[in-house]
C-alpha positions in Angstrom: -45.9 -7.2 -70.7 -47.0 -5.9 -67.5 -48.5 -8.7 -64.9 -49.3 -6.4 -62.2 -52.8 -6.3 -62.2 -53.7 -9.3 -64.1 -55.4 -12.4 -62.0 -53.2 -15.4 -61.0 -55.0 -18.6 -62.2 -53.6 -22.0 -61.4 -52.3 -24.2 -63.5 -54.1 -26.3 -65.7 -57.0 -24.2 -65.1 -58.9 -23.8 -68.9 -60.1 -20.4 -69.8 -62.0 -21.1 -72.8 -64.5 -18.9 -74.9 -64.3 -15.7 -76.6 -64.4 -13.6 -73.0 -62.9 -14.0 -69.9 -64.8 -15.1 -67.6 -66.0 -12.4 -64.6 -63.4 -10.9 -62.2 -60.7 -12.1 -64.2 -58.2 -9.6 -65.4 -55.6 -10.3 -68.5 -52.1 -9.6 -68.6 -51.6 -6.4 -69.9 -49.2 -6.5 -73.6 -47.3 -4.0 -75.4 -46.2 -4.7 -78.7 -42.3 -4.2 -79.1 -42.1 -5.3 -83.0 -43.9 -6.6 -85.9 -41.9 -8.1 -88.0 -43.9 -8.6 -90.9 -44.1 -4.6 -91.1 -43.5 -4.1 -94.6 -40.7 -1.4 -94.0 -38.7 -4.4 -92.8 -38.9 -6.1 -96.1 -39.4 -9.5 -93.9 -42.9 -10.5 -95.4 -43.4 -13.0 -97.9 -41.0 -15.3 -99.1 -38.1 -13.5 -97.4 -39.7 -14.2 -94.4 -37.8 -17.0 -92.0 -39.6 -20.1 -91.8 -39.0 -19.6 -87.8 -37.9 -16.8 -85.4 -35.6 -19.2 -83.1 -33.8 -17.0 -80.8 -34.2 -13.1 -79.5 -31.7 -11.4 -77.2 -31.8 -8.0 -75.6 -28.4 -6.0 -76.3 -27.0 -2.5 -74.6 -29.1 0.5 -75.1 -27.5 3.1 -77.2 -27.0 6.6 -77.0 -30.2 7.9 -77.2 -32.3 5.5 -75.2 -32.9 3.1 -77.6 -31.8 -0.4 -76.8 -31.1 -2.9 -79.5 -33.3 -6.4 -80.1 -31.3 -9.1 -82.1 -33.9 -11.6 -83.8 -32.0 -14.6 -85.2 -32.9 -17.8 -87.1 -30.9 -20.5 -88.4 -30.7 -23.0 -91.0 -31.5 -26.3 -89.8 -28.3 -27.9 -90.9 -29.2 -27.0 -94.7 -26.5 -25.7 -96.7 -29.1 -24.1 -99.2 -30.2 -21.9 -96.4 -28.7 -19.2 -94.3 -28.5 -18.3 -90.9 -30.1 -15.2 -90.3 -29.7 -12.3 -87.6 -31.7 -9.3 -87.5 -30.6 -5.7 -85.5 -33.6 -3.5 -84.3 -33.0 -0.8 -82.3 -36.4 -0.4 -80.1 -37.4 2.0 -77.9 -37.5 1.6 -74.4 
């Protein structure tokens, strides 16, 4: 997410409609994962019912740097916790 250029609006201040209004600039995003991409095998009923925690880990040898998405089971025994390893570029 880059927030450079993008126009600071106070808070509270609604922004409603499908365009912004004049002279206002969004923040700028960059995707860094999809998780329902279906090479991840996430989609459908192996998805999580919740993402509830991501943490950046040490970049790795060549540049990437690993993201660890994790989720856990909300006290059910009939349901894991789950942690996922991505390595992402940078």
């Amino acid at each position: 997410m880059d927030a450079a250029v993008a126009t600071p609006v106070p808070g509270g201040t609604l922004l409603s409609g499908p365009r912004l209004p004049s002279g206002i600039v969004a923040v700028r995003k960059t995707p860094v994962l999809d998780l329902l991409d279906p090479r991840f095998g996430l989609a459908g009923p192996e998805m999580p019912e919740k993402i509830e925690g991501l943490a950046w880990g040490p970049v790795l040898a060549g540049g990437k740097r690993i993201l660890i998405v994790a989720t856990d089971n909300d006290y059910r025994n009939d349901q894991d916790s789950l942690f996922f390893v991505f390595a992402v570029p940078q």
